[in-house]
C-alpha positions in Angstrom: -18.5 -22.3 8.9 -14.9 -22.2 9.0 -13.9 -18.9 8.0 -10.6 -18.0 5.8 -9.4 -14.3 5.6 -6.9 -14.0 2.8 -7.3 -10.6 2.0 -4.4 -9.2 3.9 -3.6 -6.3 1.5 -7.2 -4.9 2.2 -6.6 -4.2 6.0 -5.1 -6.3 8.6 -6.7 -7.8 12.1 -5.5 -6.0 14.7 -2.4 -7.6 17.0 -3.0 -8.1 20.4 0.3 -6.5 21.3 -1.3 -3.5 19.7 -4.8 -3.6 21.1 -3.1 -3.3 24.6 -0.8 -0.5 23.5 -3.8 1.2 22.6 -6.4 0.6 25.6 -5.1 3.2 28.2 -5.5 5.9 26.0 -8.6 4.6 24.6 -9.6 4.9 28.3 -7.8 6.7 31.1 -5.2 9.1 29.0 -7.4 11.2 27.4 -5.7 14.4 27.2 -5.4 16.7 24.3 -1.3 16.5 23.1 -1.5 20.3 22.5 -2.6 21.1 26.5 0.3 22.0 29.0 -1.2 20.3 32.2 -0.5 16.8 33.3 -3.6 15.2 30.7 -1.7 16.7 27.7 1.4 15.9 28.5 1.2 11.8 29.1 -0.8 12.5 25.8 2.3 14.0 24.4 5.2 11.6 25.6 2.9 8.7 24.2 3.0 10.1 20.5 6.7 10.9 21.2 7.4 7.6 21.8 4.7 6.3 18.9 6.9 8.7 16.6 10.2 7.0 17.2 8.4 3.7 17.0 7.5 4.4 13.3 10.8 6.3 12.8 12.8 3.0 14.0 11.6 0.9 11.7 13.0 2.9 8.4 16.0 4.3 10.5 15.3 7.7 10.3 14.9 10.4 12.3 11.4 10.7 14.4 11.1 14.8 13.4 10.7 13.2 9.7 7.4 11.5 10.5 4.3 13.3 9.5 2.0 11.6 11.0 -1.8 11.8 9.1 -5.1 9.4 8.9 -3.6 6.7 6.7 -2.2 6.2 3.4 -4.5 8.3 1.0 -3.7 11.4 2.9 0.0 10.9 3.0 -0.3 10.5 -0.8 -2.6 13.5 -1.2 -0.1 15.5 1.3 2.5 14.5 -1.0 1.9 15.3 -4.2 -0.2 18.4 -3.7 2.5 19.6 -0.7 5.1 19.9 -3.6 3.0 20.9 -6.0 2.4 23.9 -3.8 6.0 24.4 -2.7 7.9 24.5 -6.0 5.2 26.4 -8.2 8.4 28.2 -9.4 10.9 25.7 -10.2 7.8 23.6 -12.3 4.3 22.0 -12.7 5.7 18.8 -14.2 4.5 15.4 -12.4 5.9 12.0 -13.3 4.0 8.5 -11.9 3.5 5.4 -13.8 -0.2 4.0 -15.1 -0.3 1.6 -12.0 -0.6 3.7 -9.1 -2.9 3.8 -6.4 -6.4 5.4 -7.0 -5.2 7.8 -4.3 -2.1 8.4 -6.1 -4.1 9.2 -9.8 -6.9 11.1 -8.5 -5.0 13.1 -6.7 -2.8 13.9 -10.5 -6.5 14.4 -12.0 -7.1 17.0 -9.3 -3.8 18.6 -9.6 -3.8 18.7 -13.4 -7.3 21.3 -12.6 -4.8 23.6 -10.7 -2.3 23.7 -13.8 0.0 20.6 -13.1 0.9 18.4 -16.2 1.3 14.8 -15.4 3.0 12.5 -17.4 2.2 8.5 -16.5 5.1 6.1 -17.8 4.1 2.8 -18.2 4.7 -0.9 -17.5 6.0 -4.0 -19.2 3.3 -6.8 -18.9 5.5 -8.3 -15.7 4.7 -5.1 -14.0 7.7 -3.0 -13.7 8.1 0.1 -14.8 10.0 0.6 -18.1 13.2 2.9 -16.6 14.0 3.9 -20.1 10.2 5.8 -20.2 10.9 7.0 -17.0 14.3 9.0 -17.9 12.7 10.1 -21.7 9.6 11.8 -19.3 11.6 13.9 -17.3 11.7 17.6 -18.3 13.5 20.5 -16.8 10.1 21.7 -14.9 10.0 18.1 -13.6 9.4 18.6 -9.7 8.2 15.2 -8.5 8.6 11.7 -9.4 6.0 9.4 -7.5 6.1 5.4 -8.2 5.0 2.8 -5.6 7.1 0.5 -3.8 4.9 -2.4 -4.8 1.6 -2.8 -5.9 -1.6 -2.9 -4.0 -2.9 -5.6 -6.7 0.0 -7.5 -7.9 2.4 -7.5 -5.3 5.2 -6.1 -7.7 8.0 -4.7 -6.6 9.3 -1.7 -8.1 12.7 -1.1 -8.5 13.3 1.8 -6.1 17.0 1.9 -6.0 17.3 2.8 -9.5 14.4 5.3 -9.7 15.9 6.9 -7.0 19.2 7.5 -8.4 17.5 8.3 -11.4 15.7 11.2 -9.4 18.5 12.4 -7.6 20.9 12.3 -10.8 18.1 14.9 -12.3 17.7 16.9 -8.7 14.0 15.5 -9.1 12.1 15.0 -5.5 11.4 11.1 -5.5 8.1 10.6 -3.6 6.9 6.6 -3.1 3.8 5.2 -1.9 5.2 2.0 0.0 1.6 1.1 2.2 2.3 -2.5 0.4 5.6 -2.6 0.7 5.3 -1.6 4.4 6.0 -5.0 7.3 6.8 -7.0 4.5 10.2 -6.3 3.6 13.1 -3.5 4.6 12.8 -0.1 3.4 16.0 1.3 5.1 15.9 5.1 3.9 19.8 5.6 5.2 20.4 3.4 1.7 17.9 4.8 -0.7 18.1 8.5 -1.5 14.0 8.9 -1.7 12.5 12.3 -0.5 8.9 11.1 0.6 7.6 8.1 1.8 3.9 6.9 2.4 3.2 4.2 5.0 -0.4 3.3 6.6 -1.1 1.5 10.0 -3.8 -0.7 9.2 -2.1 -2.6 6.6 0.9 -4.0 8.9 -1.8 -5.1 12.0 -2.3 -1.5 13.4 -5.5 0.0 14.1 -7.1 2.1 10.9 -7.0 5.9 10.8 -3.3 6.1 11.6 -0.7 6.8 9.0 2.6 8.7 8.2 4.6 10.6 5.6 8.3 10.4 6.3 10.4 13.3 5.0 14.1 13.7 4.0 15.4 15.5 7.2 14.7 19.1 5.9 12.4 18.7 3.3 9.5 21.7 3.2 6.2 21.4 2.0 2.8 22.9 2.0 0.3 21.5 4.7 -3.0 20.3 3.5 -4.9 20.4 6.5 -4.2 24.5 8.4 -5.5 25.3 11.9 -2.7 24.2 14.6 0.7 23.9 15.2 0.6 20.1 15.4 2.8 18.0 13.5 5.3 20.7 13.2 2.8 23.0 11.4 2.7 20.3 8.8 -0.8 18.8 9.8 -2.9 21.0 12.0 -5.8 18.8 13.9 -5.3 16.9 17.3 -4.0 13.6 17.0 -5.5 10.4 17.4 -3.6 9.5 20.1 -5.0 6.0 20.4 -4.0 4.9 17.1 -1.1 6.4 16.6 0.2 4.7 19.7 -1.0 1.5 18.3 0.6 2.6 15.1 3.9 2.6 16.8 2.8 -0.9 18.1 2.7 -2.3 14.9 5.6 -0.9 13.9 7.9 -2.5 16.5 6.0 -6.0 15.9 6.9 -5.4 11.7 10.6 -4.8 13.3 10.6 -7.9 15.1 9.3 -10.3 13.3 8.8 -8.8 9.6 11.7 -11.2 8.1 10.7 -14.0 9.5 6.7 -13.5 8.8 8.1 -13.2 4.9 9.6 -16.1 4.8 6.6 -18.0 6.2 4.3 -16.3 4.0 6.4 -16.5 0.6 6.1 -20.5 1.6 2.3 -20.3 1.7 1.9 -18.1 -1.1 4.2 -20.2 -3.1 1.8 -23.7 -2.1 -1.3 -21.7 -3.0 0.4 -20.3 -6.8 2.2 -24.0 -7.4 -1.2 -25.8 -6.7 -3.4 -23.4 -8.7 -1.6 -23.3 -11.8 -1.2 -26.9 -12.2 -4.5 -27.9 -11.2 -6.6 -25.2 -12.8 -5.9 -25.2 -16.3 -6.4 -21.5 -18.0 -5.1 -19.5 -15.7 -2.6 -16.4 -16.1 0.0 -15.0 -13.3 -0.3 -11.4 -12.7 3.7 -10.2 -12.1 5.1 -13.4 -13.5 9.1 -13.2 -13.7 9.0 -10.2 -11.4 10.0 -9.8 -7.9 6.5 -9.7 -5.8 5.8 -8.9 -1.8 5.8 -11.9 -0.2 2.2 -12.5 0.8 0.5 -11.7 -2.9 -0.5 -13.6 -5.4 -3.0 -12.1 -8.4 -4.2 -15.1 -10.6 -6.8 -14.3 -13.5 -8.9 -17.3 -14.8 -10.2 -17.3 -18.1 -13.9 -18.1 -19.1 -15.2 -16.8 -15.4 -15.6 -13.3 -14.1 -13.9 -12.9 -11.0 -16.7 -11.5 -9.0 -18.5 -14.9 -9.5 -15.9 -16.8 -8.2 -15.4 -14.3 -5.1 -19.3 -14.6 -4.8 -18.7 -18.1 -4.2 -15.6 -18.5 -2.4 -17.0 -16.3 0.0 -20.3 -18.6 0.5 -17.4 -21.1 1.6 -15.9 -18.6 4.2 -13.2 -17.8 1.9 -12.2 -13.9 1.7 -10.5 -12.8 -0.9 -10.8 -9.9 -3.3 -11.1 -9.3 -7.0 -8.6 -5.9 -7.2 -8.0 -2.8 -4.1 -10.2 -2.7 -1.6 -10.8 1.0 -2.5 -12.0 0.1 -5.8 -14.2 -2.4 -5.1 -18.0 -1.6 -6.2 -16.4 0.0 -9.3 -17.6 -1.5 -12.4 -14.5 -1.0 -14.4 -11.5 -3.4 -15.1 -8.7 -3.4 -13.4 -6.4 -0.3 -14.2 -3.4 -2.2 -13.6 -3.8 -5.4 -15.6 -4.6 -3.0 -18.8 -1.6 -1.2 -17.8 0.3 -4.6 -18.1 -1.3 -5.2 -21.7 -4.3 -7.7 -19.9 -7.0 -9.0 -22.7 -10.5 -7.6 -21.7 -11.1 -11.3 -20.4 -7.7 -11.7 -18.9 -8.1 -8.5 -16.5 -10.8 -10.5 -14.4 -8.3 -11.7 -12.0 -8.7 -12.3 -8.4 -6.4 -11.0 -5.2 -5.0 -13.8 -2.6 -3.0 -11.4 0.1 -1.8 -13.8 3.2 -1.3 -13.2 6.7 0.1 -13.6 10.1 -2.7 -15.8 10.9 -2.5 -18.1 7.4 -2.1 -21.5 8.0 -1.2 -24.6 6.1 -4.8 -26.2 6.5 -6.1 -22.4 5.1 -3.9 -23.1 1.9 -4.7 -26.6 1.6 -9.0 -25.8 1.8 -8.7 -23.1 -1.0 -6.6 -25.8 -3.3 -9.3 -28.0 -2.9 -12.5 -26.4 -3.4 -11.5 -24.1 -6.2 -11.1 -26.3 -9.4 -14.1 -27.6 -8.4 -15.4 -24.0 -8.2 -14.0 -22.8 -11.3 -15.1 -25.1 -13.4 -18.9 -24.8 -12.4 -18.6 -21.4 -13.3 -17.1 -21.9 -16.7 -19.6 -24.6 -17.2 -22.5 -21.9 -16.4 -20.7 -19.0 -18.4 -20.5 -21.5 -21.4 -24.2 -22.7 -21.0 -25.2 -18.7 -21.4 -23.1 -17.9 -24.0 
């Protein structure tokens, strides 16, 4: 069977360019980046150099990367670092309704150590409503914390103006950009934002690798105590293999990551053109809003989307029906309530594209899924 992956926003196939970064110190550099003989210190100029990868591709300096085990932790390193740094300027926490699990559990587990969260909401294309934002803030307000774009939709948020927004207030701006990440620019020397969260697995890097860039001099509280790694910011030794593959990634993003949207905006748009005029019954998740490149979130009334995943998948066809991280979860889709989604319209599945999409990929999906959909709607309607 010919086998399609279009679930790109899940995790990412690693490069080959980055699997040979990574196999000399997945076999003959072994050393520990802490030890001062020979071992340690090849160990150490390769995360030096892995360090001003990542830091090259948001032009920033490589002492502001933090480098953890993906995104979750750099959310969780975050929100709790400042929560534990500012406990006397506030305990106030603004994000919007959309975030990433990582991003609202971590809230609910703050909110048990005396932080008050406040979560502004969306319009039904996805962005968040800047006039909720600005009525939120209070003056014990000491984080705001939106993503970059949406692990779900693909919607972009608009950064620039939250960020000025935070800065007009003297608000720390944190956002969560492990979608926004290889797809488009994030050039920090533009944008005033205080915290950033990237992850290597989602831009073709190996998983386990991860970052949080700081504004140059930016404090916080370490999660994770026991070493002077990472600055005394994240004690542990490194994973040196996949943080040097991490920096792998990041020069391929740099190379090619303009090019690669293009391409992929061109399939994604086939795939959304062709599905909304052949299937009829079917809603645009983010319509009228600007979206990454590669993402496309289509709900389809009269069928739940695990069905149709069901089947697509018995055709080889990978997709996903929300985040990865919330899959086995029997609840609807927190983001498509968020957007003011009907119970039935918040069944919706997840096309994310890739480097290694193709036209004849596009083309097999457009043909076997009105077929596919309507055999499920005629099923659904023969139970009802």
């Amino acid at each position: 069977m010919r086998r399609i992956y279009l679930d790109y926003n899940a995790t990412t196939p690693l490069k080959p360019q980055v699997y040979e970064a990574m196999l000399p110190y997945l076999k003959g550099y072994y050393g520990n980046p802490s030890s001062i003989h020979w071992a340690g210190q090849a160990a150490r100029e390769a995360l030096m150099v892995a360090r001003e990868r990542v830091a090259n591709l948001f032009h920033v300096d490589p002492q502001s990367i933090v480098f953890t085990s993906g995104g979750t932790e750099a959310n969780n390193l975050a929100l709790k670092g400042v929560f534990e740094m500012l406990p006397k300027k506030g305990c106030h926490i603004v994000t919007t309704q959309v975030e990433h699990k990582s991003i609202l559990e971590c809230c609910e587990y703050l909110k048990k150590r005396g932080a008050e969260i406040t979560y502004v909401p969306v319009y039904p294309n996805g962005q968040i409503d800047l006039k909720a934002l600005k009525n939120a803030l209070r003056p014990d307000t000491i984080l705001i914390s939106v993503q970059a774009a949406n692990n779900e939709t693909g919607v972009l948020m608009p950064l620039k103006e939250i960020a000025q927004i935070a800065q007009a207030h003297h608000i720390l701006f944190h956002t969560d950009a492990v979608q926004w990440c290889g797809k488009k620019e994030l050039l920090l020397e533009t944008l005033p934002i205080d915290l950033i969260s990237i992850s290597s697995h989602k831009i073709y890097g190996p998983k386990g690798a991860g970052a949080l860039i700081l504004r140059q001099g930016l404090k916080l509280e370490a999660l994770l105590h026991g070493g002077n790694q990472e600055r005394k910011r994240r004690g542990g030794t490194e994973n040196v293999a996949a943080l040097v593959g991490f920096g792998a990634a990041c020069d391929c993003a740099r190379e090619t990551m303009k090019e690669e949207a293009l391409r992929t905006q061109a399939l994604r748009n086939t795939l959304e053109q062709g599905i909304l005029e052949t299937i009829p019954e079917t809603l645009l998740n983010g319509q009228g809003s600007p979206r990454v490149p590669n993402t496309l979130n289509i709900s389809f009334k009269g069928i739940e989307a695990e069905g149709l995943l069901l089947n697509l998948d018995l055709k080889g066809i990978a997709v996903s029906s929300g985040s990865a991280c919330s899959s086995g979860s029997l609840e609807p889709s927190h983001v498509l309530i968020a957007m003011g989604r009907s119970e039935e319209e918040v069944s919706s599945i997840r096309f994310s594209l890739g480097y290694e999409t193709k036209e004849e990929d596009i083309a097999t999906v457009l043909e076997v899924l009105p077929e596919m959909v309507e055999h499920l709607r005629k099923l659904n309607e023969a139970c009802q």
